[in-house]
Structure formats: C-alpha cells, structure tokens
C-alpha positions as CSV (number, residue, x, y, z in Angstrom):
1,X,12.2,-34.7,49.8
2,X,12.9,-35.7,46.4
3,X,9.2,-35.5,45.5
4,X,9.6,-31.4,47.0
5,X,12.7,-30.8,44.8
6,X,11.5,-32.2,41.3
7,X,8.3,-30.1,41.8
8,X,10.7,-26.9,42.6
9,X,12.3,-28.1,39.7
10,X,9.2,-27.9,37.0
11,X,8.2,-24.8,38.9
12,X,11.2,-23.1,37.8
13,X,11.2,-24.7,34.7
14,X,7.4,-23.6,34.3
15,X,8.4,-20.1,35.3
16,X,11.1,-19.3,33.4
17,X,8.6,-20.6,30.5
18,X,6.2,-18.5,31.6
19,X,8.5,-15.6,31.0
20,X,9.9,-16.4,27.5
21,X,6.4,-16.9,26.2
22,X,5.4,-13.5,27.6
23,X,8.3,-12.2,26.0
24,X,7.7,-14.2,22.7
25,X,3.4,-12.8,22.4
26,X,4.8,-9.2,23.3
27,X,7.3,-9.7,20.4
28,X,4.2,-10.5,18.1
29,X,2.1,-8.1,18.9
30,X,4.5,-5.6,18.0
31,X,4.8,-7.3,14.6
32,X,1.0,-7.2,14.1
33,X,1.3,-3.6,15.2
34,X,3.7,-3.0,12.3
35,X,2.1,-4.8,9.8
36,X,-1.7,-3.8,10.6
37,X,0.2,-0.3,10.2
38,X,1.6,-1.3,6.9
39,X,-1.3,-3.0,5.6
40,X,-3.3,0.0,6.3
41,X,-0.9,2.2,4.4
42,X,-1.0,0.3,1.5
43,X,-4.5,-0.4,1.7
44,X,-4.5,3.7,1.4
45,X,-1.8,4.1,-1.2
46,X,-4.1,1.5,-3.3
47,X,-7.3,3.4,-2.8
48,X,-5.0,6.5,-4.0
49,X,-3.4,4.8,-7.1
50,X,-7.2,3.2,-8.1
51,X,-8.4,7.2,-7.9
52,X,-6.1,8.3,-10.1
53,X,-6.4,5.1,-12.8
54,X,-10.5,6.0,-12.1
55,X,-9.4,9.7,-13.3
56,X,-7.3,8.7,-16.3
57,X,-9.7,6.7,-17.3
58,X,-12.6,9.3,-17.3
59,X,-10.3,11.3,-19.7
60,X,-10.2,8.4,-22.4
61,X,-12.5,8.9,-25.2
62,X,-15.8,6.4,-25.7
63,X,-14.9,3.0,-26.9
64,X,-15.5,3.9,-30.9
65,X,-14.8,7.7,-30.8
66,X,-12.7,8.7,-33.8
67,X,-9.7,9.7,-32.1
68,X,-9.2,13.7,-33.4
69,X,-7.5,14.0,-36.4
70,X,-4.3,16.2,-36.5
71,X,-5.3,19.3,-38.0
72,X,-8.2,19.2,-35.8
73,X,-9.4,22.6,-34.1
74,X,-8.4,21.4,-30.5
75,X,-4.7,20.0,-31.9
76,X,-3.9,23.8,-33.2
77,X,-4.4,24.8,-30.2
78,X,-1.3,23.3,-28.7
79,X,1.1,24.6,-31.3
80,X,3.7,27.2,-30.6
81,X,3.5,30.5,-31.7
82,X,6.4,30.2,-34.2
83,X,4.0,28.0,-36.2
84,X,1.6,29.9,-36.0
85,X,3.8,32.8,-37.3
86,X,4.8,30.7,-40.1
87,X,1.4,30.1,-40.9
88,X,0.9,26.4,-41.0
C-alpha cells in the first residue's frame, strides 16, 4: 500500500501544481494584455508626435534660404498697431 500512497502523494502534489501554474499563465496573460495595450498606445502617441515634427518641419524654410530680414514685408505685418501709429 505504500506504493498506492506515494502515487496519491505526487498526484496531489501534481495537482495542486497544476493549479498554481494555471494561476501563474492567467497572471501573464493579463500582463501581455496590459502591455500589448500600452505598447499600442505608445506606438500611437509616436505616430502622433512624428506627424506633428513631419508638420514643423514642412514650415522650415529650404536649407540655404535667406532667413527674412526684419523690416521685411511679411515681419510688418505682425506689429501692433501702436507702431504702426507711430510710424515706424
């Protein structure tokens, strides 16, 4: 009978194994959830920031442009009106 009990022995200890690595792959699966989640979100966020660097960039003038001068036609335009009152 000894045989009978160390094999009701490892089958209990082969159960309650069982169990903790069920518990244990449910455990990672969230995590993978959660980062999959996150990794798409950055993955977005980064598409969203490279847009925006892609935009800033289209507004830079050509490599070798003069850059415009200060009394330039398109710099008067952002003075205020008291300037312009003054006449300057």
């Amino acid at each position: 009978m000894s045989k009978l009990d160390d094999l009701a022995e490892r089958v209990d200890r082969l159960v309650l194994r069982h169990g903790e690595l069920r518990r244990s792959t449910a455990l990672v699966e969230q995590q993978l959830a959660a980062m999959t989640a996150e990794r798409d979100n950055l993955r977005l966020r980064l598409a969203t920031a490279r847009s925006r660097v892609d935009a800033l960039l289209q507004r830079l003038p050509p490599e070798g442009a003069e850059p415009l001068a200060p009394d330039s036609p398109s710099s008067n335009d952002h003075k205020d009106s008291s300037d312009k009152e003054a006449g300057t």
